[in-house]
DRENTORKOL-3810 file (N, C-alpha, C; in nm, 4 decimals):
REM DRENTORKOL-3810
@n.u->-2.6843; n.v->4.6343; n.w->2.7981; ca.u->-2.6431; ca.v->4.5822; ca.w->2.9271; c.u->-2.7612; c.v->4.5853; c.w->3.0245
@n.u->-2.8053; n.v->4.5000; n.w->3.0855; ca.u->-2.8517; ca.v->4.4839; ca.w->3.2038; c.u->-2.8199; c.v->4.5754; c.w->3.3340
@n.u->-2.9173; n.v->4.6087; n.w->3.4165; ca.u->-2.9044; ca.v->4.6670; ca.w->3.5259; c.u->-2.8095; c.v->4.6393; c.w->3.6493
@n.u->-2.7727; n.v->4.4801; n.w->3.5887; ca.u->-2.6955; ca.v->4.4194; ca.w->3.7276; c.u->-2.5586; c.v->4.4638; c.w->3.6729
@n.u->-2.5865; n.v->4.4065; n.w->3.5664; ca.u->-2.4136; ca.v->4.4478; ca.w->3.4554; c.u->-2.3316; c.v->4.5825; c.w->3.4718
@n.u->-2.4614; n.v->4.6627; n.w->3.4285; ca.u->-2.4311; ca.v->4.7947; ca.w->3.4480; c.u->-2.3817; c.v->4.8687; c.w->3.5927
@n.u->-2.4509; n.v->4.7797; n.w->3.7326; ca.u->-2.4533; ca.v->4.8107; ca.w->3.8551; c.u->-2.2460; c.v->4.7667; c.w->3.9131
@n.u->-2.2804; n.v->4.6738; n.w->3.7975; ca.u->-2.1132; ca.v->4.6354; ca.w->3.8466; c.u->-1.9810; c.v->4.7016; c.w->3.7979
@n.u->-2.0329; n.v->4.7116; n.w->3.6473; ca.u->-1.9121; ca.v->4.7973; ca.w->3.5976; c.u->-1.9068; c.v->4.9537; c.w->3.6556
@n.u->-1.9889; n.v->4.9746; n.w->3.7299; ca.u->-2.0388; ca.v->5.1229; ca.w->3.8344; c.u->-1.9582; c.v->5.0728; c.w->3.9020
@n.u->-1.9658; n.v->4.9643; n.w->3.9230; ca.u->-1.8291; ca.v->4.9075; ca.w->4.1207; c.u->-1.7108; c.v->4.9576; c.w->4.0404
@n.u->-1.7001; n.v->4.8969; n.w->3.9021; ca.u->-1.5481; ca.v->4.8510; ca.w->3.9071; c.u->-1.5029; c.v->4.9979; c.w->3.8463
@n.u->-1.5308; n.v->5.0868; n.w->3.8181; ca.u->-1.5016; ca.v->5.1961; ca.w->3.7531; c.u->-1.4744; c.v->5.2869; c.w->3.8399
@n.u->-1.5534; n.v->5.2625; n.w->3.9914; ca.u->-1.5320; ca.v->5.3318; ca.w->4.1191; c.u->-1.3757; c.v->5.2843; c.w->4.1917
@n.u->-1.4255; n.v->5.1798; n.w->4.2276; ca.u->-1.3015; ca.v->5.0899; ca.w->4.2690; c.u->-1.1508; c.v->5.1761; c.w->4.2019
@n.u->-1.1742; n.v->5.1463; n.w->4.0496; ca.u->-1.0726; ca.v->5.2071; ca.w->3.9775; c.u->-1.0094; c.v->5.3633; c.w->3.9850
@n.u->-1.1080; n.v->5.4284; n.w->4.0550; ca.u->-1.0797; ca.v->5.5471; ca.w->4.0336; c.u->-1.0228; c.v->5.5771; c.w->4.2192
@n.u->-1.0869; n.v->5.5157; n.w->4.2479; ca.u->-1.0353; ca.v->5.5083; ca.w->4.3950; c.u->-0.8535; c.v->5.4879; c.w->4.4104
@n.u->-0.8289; n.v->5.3744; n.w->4.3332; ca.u->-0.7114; ca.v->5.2744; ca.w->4.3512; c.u->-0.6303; c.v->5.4299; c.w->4.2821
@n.u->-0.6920; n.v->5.4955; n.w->4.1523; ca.u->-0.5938; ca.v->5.5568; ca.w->4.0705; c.u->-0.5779; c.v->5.7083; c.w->4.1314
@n.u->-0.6645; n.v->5.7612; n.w->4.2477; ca.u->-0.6370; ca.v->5.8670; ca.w->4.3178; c.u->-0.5509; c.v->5.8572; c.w->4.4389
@n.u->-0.5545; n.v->5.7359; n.w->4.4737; ca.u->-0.4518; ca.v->5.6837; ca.w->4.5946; c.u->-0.3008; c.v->5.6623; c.w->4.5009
@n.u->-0.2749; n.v->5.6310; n.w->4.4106; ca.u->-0.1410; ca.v->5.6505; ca.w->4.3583; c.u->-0.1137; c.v->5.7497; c.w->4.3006
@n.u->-0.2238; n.v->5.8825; n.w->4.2693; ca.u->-0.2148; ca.v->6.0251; ca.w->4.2314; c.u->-0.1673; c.v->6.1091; c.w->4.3566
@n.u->-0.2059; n.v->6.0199; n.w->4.5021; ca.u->-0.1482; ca.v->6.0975; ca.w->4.5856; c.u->-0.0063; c.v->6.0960; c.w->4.6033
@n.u->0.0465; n.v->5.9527; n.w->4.6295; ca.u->0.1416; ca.v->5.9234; ca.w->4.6498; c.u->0.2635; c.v->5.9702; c.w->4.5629
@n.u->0.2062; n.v->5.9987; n.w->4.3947; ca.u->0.3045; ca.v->6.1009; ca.w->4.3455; c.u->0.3243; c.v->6.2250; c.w->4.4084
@n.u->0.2108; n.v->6.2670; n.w->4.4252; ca.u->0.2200; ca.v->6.3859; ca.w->4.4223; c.u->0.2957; c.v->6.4283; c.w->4.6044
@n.u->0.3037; n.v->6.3437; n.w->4.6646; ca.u->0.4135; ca.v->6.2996; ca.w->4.7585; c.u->0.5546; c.v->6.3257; c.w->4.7682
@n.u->0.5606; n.v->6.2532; n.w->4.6620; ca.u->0.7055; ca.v->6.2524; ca.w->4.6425; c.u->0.7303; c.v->6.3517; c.w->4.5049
@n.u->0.6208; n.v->6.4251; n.w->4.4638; ca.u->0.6633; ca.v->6.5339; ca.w->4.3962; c.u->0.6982; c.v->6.4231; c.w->4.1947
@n.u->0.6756; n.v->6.2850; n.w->4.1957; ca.u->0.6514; ca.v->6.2734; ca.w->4.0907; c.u->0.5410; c.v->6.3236; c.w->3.9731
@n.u->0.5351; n.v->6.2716; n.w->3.8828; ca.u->0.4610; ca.v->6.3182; ca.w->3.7803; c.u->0.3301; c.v->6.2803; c.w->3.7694
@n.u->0.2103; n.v->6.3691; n.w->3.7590; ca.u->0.0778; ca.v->6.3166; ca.w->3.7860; c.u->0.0111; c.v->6.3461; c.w->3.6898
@n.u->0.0298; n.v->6.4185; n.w->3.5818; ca.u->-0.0500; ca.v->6.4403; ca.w->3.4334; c.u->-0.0990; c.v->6.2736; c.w->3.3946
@n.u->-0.0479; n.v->6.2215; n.w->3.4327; ca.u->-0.0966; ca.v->6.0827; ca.w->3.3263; c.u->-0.1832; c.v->5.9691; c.w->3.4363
@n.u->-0.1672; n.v->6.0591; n.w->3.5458; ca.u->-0.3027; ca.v->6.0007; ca.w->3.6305; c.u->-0.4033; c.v->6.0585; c.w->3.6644
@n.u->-0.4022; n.v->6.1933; n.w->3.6462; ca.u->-0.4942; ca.v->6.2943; ca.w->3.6504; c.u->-0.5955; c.v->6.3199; c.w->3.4852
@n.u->-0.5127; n.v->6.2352; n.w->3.4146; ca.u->-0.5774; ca.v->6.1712; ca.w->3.2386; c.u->-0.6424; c.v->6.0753; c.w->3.2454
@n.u->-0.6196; n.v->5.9535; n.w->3.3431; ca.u->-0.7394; ca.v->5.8973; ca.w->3.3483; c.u->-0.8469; c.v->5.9093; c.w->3.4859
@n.u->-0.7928; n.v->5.9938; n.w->3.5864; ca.u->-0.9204; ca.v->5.9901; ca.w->3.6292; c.u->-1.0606; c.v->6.0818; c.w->3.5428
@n.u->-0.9940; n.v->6.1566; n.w->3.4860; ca.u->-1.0660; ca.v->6.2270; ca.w->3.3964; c.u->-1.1656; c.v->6.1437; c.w->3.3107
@n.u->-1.1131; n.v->6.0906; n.w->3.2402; ca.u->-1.1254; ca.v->5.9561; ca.w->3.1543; c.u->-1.2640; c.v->5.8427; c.w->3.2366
@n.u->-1.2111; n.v->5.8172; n.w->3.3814; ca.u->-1.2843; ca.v->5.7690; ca.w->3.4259; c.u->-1.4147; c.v->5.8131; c.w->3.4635
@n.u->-1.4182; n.v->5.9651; n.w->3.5290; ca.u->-1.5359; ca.v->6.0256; ca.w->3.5270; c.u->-1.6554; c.v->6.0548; c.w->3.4294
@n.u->-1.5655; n.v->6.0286; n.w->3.3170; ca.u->-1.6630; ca.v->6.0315; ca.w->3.1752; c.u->-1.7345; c.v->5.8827; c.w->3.1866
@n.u->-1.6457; n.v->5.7904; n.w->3.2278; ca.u->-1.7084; ca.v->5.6304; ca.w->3.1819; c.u->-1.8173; c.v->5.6249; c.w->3.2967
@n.u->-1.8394; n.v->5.6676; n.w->3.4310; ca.u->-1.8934; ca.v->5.6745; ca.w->3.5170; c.u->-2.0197; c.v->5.7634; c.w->3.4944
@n.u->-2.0054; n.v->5.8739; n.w->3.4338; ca.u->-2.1108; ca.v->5.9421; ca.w->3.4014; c.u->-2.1801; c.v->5.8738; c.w->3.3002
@n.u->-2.1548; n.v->5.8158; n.w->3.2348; ca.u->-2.2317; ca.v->5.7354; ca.w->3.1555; c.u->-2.2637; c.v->5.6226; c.w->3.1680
@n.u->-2.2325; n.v->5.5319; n.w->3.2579; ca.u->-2.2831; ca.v->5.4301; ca.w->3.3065; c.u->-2.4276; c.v->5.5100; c.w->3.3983
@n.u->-2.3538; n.v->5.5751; n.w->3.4869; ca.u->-2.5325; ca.v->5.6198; ca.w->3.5505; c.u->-2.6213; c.v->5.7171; c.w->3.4733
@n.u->-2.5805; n.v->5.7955; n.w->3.3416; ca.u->-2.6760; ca.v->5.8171; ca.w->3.2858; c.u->-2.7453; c.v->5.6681; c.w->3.1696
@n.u->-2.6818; n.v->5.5911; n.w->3.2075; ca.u->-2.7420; ca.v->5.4572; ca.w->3.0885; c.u->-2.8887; c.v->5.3716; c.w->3.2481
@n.u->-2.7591; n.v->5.3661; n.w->3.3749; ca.u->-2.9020; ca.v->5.3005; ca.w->3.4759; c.u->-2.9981; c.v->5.3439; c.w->3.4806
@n.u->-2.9673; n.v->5.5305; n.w->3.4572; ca.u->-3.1528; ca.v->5.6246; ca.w->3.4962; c.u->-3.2168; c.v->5.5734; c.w->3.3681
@n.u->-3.1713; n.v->5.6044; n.w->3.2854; ca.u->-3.2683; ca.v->5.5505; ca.w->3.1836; c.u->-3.3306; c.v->5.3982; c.w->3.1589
@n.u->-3.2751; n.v->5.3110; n.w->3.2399; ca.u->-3.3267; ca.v->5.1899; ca.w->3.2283; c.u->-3.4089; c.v->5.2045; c.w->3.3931
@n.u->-3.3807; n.v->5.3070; n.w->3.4926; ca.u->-3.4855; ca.v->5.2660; ca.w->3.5688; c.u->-3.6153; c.v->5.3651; c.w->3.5194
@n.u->-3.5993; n.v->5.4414; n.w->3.3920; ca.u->-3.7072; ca.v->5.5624; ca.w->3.3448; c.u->-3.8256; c.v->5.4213; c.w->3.3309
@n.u->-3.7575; n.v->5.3602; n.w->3.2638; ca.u->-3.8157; ca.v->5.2400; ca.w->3.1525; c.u->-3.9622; c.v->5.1218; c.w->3.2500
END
């Protein structure tokens, strides 16, 4: 992937995790169930950490 590529799926993985902590709140609001959103932000932090450990290495380069 490219730097721009990579710069975007960084947006959209943010974006995503944004959107999926704002409906982690709102359970947790109303006292619904949050294991299975608290699974993927998890999830997401992994895909995020590795997108910016893939940019440093292409800006090492």
């Amino acid at each position: 992937m490219t730097k721009k590529e990579l710069q975007a799926k960084l947006d959209e993985l943010k974006s995503d995790y944004v959107r999926i902590q704002s409906d982690m709140d709102k359970l947790e609001y109303v006292k619904g169930r949050v294991s299975s959103a608290e699974g993927q932000l998890i999830r997401l932090e992994g895909e995020i950490a590795e997108v910016n450990r893939k940019l440093d290495e292409i800006e090492e380069e």
